[in-house]
C-alpha positions as CSV (number, residue, x, y, z in Angstrom):
1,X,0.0,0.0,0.0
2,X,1.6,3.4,-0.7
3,X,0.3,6.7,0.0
4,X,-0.5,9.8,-2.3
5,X,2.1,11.8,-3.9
6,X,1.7,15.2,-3.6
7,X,1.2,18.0,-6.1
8,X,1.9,21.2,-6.8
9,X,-0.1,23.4,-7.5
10,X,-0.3,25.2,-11.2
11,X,-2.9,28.6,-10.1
12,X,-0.7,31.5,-11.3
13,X,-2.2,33.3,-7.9
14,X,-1.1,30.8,-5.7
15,X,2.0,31.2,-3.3
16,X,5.4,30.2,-5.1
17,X,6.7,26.9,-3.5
18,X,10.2,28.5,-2.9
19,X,10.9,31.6,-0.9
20,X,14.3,33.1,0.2
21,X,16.5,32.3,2.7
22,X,17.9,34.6,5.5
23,X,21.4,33.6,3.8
24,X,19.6,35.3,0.8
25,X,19.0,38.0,2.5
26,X,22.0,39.0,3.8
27,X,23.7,38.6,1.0
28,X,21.7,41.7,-0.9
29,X,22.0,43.6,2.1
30,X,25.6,43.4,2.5
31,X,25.8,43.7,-1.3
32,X,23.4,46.8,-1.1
33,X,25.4,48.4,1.7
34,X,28.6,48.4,0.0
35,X,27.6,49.5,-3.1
36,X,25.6,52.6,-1.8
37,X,28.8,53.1,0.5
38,X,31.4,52.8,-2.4
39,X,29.3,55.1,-4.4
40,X,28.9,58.1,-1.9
41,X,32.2,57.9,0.0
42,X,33.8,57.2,-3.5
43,X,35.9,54.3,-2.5
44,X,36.0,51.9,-5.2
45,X,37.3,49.0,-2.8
46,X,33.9,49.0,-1.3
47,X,32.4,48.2,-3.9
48,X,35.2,45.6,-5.3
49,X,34.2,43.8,-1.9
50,X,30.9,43.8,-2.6
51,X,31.5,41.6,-6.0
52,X,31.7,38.6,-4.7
53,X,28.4,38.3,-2.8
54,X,26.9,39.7,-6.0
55,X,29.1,37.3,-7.9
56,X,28.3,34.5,-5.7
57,X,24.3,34.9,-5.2
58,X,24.2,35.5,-9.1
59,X,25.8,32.4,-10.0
60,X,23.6,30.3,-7.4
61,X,20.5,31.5,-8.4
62,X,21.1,30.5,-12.0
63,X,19.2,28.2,-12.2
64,X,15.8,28.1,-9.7
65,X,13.7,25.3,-9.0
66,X,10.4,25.4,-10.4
67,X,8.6,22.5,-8.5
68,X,8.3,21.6,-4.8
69,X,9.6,18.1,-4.1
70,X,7.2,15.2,-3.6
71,X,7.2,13.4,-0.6
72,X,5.0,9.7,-0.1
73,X,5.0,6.6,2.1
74,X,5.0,3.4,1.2
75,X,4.3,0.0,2.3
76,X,5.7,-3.1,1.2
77,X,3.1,-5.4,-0.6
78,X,2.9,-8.9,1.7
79,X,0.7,-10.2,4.5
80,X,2.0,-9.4,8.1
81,X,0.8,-10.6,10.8
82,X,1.4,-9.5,14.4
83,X,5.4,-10.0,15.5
84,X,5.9,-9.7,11.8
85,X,9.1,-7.7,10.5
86,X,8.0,-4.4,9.3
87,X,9.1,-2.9,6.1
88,X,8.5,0.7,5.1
89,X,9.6,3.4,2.8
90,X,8.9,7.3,3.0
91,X,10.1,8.5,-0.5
92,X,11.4,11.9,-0.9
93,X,11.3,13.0,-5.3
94,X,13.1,15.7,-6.9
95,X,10.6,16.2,-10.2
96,X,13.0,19.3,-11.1
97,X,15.9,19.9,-13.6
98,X,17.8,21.6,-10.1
99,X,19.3,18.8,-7.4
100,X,18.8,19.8,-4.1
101,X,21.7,20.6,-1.4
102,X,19.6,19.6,1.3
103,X,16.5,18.0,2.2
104,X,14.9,17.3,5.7
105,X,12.4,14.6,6.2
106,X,10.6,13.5,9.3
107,X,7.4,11.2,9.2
108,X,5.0,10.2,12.2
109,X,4.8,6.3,12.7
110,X,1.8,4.7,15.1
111,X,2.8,3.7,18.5
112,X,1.9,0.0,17.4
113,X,4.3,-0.3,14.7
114,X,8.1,-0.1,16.5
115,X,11.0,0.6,14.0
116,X,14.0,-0.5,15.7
117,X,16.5,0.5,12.4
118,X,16.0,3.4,9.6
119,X,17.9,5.5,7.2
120,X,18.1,6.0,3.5
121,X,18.8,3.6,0.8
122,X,22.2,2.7,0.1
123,X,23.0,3.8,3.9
124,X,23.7,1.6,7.0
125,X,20.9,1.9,9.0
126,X,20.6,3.3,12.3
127,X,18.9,2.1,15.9
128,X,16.9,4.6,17.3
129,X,13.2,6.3,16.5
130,X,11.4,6.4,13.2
131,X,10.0,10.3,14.2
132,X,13.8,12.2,14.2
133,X,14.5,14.3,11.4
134,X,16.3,12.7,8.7
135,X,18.9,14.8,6.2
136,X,20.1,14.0,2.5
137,X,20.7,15.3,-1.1
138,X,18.5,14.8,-3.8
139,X,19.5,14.6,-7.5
140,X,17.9,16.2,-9.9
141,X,15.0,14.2,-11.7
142,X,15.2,11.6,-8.8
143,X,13.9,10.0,-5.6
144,X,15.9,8.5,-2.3
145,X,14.1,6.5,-0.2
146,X,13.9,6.4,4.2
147,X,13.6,2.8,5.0
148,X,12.0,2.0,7.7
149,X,12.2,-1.7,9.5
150,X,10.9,-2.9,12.8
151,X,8.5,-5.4,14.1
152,X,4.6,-5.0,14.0
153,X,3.1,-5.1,17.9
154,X,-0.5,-4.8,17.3
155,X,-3.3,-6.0,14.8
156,X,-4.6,-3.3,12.9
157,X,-4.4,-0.5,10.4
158,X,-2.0,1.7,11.6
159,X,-0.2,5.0,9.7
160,X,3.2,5.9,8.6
161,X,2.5,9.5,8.6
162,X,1.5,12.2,8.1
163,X,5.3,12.9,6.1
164,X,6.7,16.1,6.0
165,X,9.9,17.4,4.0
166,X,11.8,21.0,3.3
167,X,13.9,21.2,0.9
168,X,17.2,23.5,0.1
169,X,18.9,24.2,-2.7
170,X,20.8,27.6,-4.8
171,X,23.8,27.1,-1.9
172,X,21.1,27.4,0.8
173,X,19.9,30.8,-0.6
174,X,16.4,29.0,-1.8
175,X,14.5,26.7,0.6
176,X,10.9,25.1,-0.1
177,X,7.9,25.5,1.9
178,X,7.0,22.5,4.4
179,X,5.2,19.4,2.1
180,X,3.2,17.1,3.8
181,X,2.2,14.0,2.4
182,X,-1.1,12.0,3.8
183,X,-0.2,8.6,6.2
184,X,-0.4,5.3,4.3
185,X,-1.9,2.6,6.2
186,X,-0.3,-1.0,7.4
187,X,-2.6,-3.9,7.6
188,X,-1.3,-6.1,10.3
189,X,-3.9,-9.3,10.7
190,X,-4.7,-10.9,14.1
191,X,-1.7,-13.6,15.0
192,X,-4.2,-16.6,15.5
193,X,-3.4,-18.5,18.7
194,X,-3.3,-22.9,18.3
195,X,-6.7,-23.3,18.0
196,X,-8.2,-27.3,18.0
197,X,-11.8,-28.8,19.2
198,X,-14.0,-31.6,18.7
199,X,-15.8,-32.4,16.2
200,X,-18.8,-32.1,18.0
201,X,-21.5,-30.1,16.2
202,X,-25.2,-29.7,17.7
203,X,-26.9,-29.8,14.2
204,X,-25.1,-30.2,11.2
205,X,-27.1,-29.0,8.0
206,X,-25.3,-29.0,4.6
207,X,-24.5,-31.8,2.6
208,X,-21.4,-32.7,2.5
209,X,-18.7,-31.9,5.4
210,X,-16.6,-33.0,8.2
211,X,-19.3,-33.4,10.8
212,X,-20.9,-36.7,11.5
213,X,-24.5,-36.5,11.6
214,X,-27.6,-38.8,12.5
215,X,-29.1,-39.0,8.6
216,X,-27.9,-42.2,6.5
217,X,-26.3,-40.9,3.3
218,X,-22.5,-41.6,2.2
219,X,-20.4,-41.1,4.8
220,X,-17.5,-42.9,6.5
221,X,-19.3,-43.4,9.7
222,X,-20.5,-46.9,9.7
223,X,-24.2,-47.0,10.7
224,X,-25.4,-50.8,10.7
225,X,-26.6,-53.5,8.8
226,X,-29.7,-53.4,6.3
227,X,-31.1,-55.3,3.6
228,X,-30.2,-54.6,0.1
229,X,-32.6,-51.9,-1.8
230,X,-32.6,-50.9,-5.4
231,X,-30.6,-48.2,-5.7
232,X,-27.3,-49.4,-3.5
233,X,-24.3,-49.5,-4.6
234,X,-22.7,-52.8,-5.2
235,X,-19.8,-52.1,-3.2
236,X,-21.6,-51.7,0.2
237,X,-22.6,-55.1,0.1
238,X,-21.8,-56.7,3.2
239,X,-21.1,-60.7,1.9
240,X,-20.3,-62.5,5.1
241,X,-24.0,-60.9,6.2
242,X,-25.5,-62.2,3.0
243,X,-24.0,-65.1,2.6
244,X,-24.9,-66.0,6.5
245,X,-28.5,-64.5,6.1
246,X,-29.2,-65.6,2.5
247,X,-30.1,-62.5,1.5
248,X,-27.9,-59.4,0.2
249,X,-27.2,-57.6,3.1
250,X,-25.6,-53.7,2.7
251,X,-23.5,-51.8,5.0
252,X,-25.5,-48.3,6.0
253,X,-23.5,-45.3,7.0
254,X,-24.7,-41.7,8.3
255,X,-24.1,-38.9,6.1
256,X,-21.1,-36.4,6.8
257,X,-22.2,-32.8,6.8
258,X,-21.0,-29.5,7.0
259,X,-22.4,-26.8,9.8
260,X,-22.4,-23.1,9.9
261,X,-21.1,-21.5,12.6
262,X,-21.8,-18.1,13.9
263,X,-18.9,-15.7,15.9
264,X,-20.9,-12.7,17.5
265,X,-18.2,-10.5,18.8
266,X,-19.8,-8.7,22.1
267,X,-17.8,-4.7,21.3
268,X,-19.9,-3.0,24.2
269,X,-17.0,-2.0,26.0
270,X,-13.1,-2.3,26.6
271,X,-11.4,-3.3,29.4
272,X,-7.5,-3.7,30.2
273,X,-4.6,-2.2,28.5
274,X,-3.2,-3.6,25.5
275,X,0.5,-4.6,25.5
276,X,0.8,-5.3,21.8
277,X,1.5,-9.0,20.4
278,X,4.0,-9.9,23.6
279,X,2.3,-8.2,26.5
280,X,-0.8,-7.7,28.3
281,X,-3.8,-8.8,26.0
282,X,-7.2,-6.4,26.5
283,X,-10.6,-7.5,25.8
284,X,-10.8,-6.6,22.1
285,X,-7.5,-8.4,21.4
286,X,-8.5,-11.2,23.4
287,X,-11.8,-11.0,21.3
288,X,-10.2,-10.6,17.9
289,X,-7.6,-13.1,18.4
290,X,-10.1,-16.1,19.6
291,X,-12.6,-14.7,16.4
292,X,-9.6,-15.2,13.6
293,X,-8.1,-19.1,15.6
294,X,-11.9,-20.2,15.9
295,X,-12.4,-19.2,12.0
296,X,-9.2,-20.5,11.0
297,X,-10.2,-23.8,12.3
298,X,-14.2,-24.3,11.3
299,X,-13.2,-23.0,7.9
300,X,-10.1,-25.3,7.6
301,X,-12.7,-28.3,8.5
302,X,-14.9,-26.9,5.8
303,X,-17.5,-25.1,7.5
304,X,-19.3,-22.3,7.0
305,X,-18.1,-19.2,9.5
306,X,-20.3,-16.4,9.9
307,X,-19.4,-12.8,11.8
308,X,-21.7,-10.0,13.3
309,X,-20.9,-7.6,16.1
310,X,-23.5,-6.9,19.1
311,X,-23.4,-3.7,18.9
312,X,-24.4,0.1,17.7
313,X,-23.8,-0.9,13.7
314,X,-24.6,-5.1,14.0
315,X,-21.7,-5.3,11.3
316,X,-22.6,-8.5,9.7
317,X,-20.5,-11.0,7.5
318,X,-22.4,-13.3,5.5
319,X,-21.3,-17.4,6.3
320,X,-19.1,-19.0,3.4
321,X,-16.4,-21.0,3.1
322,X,-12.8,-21.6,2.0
323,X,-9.5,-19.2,2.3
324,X,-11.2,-16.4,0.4
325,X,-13.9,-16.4,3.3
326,X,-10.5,-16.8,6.3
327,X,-9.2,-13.8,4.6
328,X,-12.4,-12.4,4.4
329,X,-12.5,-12.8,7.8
330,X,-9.2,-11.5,8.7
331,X,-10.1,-8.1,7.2
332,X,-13.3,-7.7,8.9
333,X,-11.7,-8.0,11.9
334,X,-9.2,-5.1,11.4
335,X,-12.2,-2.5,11.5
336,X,-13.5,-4.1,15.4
337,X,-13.9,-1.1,17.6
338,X,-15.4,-0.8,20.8
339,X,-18.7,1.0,20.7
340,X,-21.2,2.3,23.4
341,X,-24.9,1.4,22.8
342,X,-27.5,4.1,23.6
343,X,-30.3,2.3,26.1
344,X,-33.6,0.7,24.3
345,X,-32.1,0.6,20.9
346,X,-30.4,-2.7,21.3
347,X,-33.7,-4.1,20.1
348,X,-34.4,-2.3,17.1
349,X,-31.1,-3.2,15.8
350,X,-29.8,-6.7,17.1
351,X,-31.7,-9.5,17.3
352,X,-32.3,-13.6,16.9
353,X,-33.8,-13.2,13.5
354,X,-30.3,-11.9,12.5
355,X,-28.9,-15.8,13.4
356,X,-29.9,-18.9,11.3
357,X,-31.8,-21.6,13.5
358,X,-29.2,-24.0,12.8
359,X,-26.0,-22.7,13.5
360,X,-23.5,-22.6,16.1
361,X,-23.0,-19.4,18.3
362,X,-20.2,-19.0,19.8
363,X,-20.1,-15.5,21.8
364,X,-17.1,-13.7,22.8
365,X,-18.1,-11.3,25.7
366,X,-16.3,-10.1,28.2
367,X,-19.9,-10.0,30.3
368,X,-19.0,-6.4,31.3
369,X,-22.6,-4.6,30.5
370,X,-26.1,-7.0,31.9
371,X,-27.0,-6.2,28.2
372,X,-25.0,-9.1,27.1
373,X,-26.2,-11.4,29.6
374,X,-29.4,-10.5,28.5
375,X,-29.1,-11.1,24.7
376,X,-27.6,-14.9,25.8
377,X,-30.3,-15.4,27.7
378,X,-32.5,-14.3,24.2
379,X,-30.7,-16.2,22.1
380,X,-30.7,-19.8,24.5
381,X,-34.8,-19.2,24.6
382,X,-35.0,-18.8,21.0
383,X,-33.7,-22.6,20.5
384,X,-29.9,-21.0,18.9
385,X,-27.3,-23.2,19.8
386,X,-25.3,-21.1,22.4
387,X,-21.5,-21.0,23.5
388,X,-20.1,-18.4,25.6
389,X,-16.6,-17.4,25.6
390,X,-15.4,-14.9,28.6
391,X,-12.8,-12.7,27.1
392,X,-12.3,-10.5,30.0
393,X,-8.2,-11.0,31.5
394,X,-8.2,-13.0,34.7
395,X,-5.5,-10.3,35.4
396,X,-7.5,-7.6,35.1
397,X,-6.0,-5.0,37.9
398,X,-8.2,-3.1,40.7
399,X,-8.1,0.5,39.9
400,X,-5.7,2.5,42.2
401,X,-7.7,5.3,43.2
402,X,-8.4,5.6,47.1
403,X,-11.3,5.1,49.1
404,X,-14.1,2.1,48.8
405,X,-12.4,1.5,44.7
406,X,-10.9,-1.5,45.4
407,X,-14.5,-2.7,47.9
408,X,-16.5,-1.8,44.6
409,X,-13.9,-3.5,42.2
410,X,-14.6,-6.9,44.4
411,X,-17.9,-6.7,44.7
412,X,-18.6,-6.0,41.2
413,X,-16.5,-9.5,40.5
414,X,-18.5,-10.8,42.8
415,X,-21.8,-10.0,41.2
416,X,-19.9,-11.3,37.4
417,X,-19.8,-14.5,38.8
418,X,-23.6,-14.1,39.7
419,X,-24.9,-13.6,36.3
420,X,-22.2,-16.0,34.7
421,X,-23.9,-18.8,37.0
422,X,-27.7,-18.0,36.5
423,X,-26.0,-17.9,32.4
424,X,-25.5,-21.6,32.9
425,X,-28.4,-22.2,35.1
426,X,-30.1,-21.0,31.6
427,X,-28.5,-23.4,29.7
428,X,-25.1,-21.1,28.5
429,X,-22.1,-22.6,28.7
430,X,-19.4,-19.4,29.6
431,X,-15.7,-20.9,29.4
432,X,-12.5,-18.9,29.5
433,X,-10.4,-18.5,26.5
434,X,-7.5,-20.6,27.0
435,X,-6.4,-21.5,23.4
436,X,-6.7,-24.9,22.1
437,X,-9.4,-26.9,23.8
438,X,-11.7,-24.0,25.0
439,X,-14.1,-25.4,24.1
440,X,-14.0,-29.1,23.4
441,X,-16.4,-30.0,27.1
442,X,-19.1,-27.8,25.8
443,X,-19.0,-28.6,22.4
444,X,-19.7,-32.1,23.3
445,X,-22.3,-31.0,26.0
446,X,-24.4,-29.0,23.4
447,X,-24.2,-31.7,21.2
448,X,-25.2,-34.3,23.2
449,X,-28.3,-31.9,24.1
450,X,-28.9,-31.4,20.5
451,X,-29.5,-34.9,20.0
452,X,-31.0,-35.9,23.0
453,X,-34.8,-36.5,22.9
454,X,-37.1,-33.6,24.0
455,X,-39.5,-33.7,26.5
456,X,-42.8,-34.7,25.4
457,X,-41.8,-36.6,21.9
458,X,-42.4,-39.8,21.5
């Protein structure tokens, strides 16, 4: 991704992109000075050492610059993840005829993105800050580029920018005006955490998949013994059956079937301070991370992975399949903010309708607002097939003000724990993220109450 070039402007009326120097300045001064002073005290060496700086300012401004020099970032193309090596480029051009003595670049870089080594092309580069004003010469009808290399800390899109650059040239008697050049943007995707579970699904509904359901079809899960039908295929026949029973005998399996499976990312509110990819984890990067291992995983299985958010926008992603849908995925979850949610309009925007009878949801809340709780408890009465993950930190610090703070921080955990157990007294499972095998018990607990037989059938 690179940023915009900038442009000069061509209005006649507009403000000339070079202006003089104070060198300049003092030049025709002195000049002026001795002249005026050789002329009315008659003293022709006065004005012989005036020559010079007329000479010398003549002869630099022989040829002027015309064009302000061009200044972009720049990104380099690839797909980086969090931890990744970071590679960047803020290009400084010289679109004139005139090379320039001097230029001075200094860029702004997101807190997120830590270059550890910069400096321009063809230079060793340097430790230290990416923000430090940087100096070199320009050629005329050329550009030099600032590498920038460091390690990505945080998912994201995050800027390198706003770039600004001054330029001098004509000996220093000529400088440009400041050009700033807009930020480009990084794209650093989620780093998804070992992610494995069972392959326990509550109701699986397509026809082909990795799931194991309870309908005969062609599968590889071996279902029993049946007599033959017209219409089997000859190599399901079971002979030692047939031969013992007379009678062509086949060998019935269940049908393996894809699901769909729904993420519903709870962005009510934030809690805990993100420490980028190697520290502290907040709720959102808690949240975003589980969202891109549990995709990664369904989608590598073959299922179909759906995202909304519970929250102001209910930013929606329609279920599919395949690495076009995981990097589908990946993006979507670079524009997760946390939102506030006015009261009472939670039901005109959000609701079950918005969630296909079938499918899997698993929701990862931190269970900060009762808001949440309550659209759980909505979505378990509705008959939706309900996992709760708790993304809050189990580190999550007591504030450090004085007075009854800590007493309120500990009895606000203690009513949490209140509504996570009447959550499972409702029949929703809340686990803790914990990476691989989250959520392997509950899997198999929903599934097992999928297929267990309701109250009342026969």
């Amino acid at each position: 991704m690179t940023g915009t070039p900038t442009v000069t402007s061509e209005n006649p009326d507009a403000p000339s992109a070079w202006v003089p120097t104070r060198a300049l300045g003092r030049a025709a001064l002195l000049t002026g000075l001795l002249l005026v002073a050789g002329v009315v005290l008659g003293r022709v060496d006065l004005v012989v050492l005036a020559a010079p700086f007329a000479l010398g300012a003549a002869f630099a401004l022989r040829r002027r610059p015309s064009a302000a020099p061009d200044v972009w970032p720049g990104v380099a193309e690839g797909h980086l993840v969090e931890g990744g090596e970071l590679a960047a480029t803020v290009t400084v051009g010289n679109p004139d005829q005139v090379g320039y003595d001097l230029v001075v670049l200094r860029s702004r870089v997101s807190p997120w993105l830590r270059v550890e080594r910069s400096g321009f092309a063809g230079q060793e580069l340097r430790d230290g800050p990416a923000d430090r004003p940087f100096a070199t010469t320009v050629p005329p009808d050329s550009a030099v580029d600032l590498t920038l290399a460091g390690t990505a800390l945080r998912w994201g899109r995050h800027p390198i920018g706003p770039a600004g650059a001054r330029a001098a040239t004509a000996d220093g008697l000529l400088v440009s005006r400041v050009v700033i050049a807009e930020p480009a943007r990084v794209t650093v995707y989620p780093r998804t955490e070992p992610f494995e579970a069972v392959e326990a699904m509550p109701r699986a509904a397509g026809l082909v998949g990795a799931h194991h359901s309870r309908r005969p079809g062609e599968g590889g899960e071996l279902a029993g013994v049946r007599v033959f039908t017209p219409g089997d295929r000859l190599r399901r026949i079971d002979w030692r059956v047939s031969l013992r029973a007379r009678q062509l005998h086949v060998a019935a399996t269940l049908s393996d079937r894809d699901a769909e499976v729904v993420l519903l990312l709870d962005v009510l509110a934030e809690a805990g301070r993100s420490g980028g990819v190697h520290g502290a984890a907040s709720v959102l990067d808690t949240t975003v991370r589980a969202a891109a291992a549990i995709g990664e995983h369904y989608l590598h299985r073959g299922d179909r992975v759906a995202m909304l958010e519970f929250g102001p926008t209910a930013r929606r992603l329609r279920p599919a399949t395949g690495r076009r849908q995981y990097l589908t995925v990946l993006e979507w979850l670079l524009d997760v903010r946390a939102a506030s949610w006015p009261d009472g309009d939670d039901d005109q925007v959000f609701g079950p309708q918005l969630l296909s009878s079938d499918a899997l949801v698993v929701v990862l809340t931190p269970l900060l607002e009762e808001r949440s709780a309550q659209m759980l408890a909505q979505l378990a009465r509705s008959g939706r097939f309900v996992v709760a993950v708790d993304t809050l930190p189990a580190d999550l610090p007591p504030p450090t003000g004085r007075g009854w703070a800590e007493v309120a921080f500990r009895l606000w955990r203690l009513d949490r724990d209140v509504m996570v157990e009447q959550l499972r007294e409702h029949g929703v499972p809340v686990v803790r993220w914990a990476g691989a095998g989250s959520l392997d018990q509950v899997l198999r607990d929903v599934a097992r109450l999928a297929t267990a037989p309701r109250a009342g059938a026969r």
